[in-house]
TORSEKE-999346 format. One line per 4 residues: number of its first residue (from 1); their letters; for each residue x, y, z of C-alpha. Coordinates in Angstrom, 3 decimals. Layout:
N
NUM	A	X/Y/Z ~ ... .
//
This chain:
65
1	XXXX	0.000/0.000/0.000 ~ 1.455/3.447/-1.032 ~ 0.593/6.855/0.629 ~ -2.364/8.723/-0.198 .
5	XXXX	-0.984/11.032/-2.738 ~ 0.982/8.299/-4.466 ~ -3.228/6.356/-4.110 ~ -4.183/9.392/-6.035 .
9	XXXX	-2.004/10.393/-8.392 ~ -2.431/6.216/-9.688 ~ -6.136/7.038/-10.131 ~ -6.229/10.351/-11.695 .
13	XXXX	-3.631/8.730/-14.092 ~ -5.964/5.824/-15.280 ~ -8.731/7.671/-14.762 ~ -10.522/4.701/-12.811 .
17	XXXX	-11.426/3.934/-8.748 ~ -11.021/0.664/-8.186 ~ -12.985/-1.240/-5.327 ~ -9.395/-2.135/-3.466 .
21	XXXX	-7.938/1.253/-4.474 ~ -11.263/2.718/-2.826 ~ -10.179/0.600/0.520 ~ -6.730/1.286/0.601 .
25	XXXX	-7.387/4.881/0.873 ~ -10.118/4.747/3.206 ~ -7.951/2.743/5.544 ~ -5.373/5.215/5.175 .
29	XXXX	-7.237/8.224/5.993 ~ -9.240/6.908/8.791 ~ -6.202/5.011/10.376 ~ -2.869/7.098/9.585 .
33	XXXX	-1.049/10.366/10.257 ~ -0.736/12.217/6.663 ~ 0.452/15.652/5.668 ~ -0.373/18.616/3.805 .
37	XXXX	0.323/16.645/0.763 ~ -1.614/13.633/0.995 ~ -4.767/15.601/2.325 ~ -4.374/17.891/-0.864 .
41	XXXX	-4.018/15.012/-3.331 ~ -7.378/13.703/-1.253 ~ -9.111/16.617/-2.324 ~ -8.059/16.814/-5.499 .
45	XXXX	-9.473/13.283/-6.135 ~ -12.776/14.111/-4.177 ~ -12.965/17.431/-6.788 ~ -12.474/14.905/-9.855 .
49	XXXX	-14.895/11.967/-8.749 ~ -17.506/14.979/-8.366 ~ -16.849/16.378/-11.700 ~ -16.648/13.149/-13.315 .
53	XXXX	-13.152/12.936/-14.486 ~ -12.589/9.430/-13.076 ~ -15.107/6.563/-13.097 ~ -15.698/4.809/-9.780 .
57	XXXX	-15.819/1.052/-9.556 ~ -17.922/1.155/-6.429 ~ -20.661/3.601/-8.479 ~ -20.752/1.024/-11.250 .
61	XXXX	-21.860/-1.942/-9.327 ~ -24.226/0.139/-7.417 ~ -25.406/0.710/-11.064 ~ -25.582/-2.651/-11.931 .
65	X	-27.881/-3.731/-8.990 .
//
């Protein structure tokens, strides 16, 4: 498991969420110390999910159902 910024800058490259992507970052945010950095590069990826620059794996099996 990377850091959150190295998490982000993965996704905003492929332009896709995955479901253990998705994980890995919630366990780091909820259960690690992070900097400036990583909580910018969080943002960032919150910003592009709600504009719809990356597509969510999570969103698409909620679709599915």
């Amino acid at each position: 498991m990377g850091t959150i910024s190295q998490l982000v800058k993965q996704v905003l490259r492929t332009g896709y969420l995955t479901l253990e992507v998705e994980e890995q970052l919630r366990r780091l945010v909820q259960c690690t110390k992070y900097g400036r950095e990583d909580f910018d590069a969080f943002v960032k990826l919150q910003l592009a999910a709600k504009a719809g620059k990356i597509r969510q794996e999570s969103r698409e099996c909620l679709a599915r159902e």
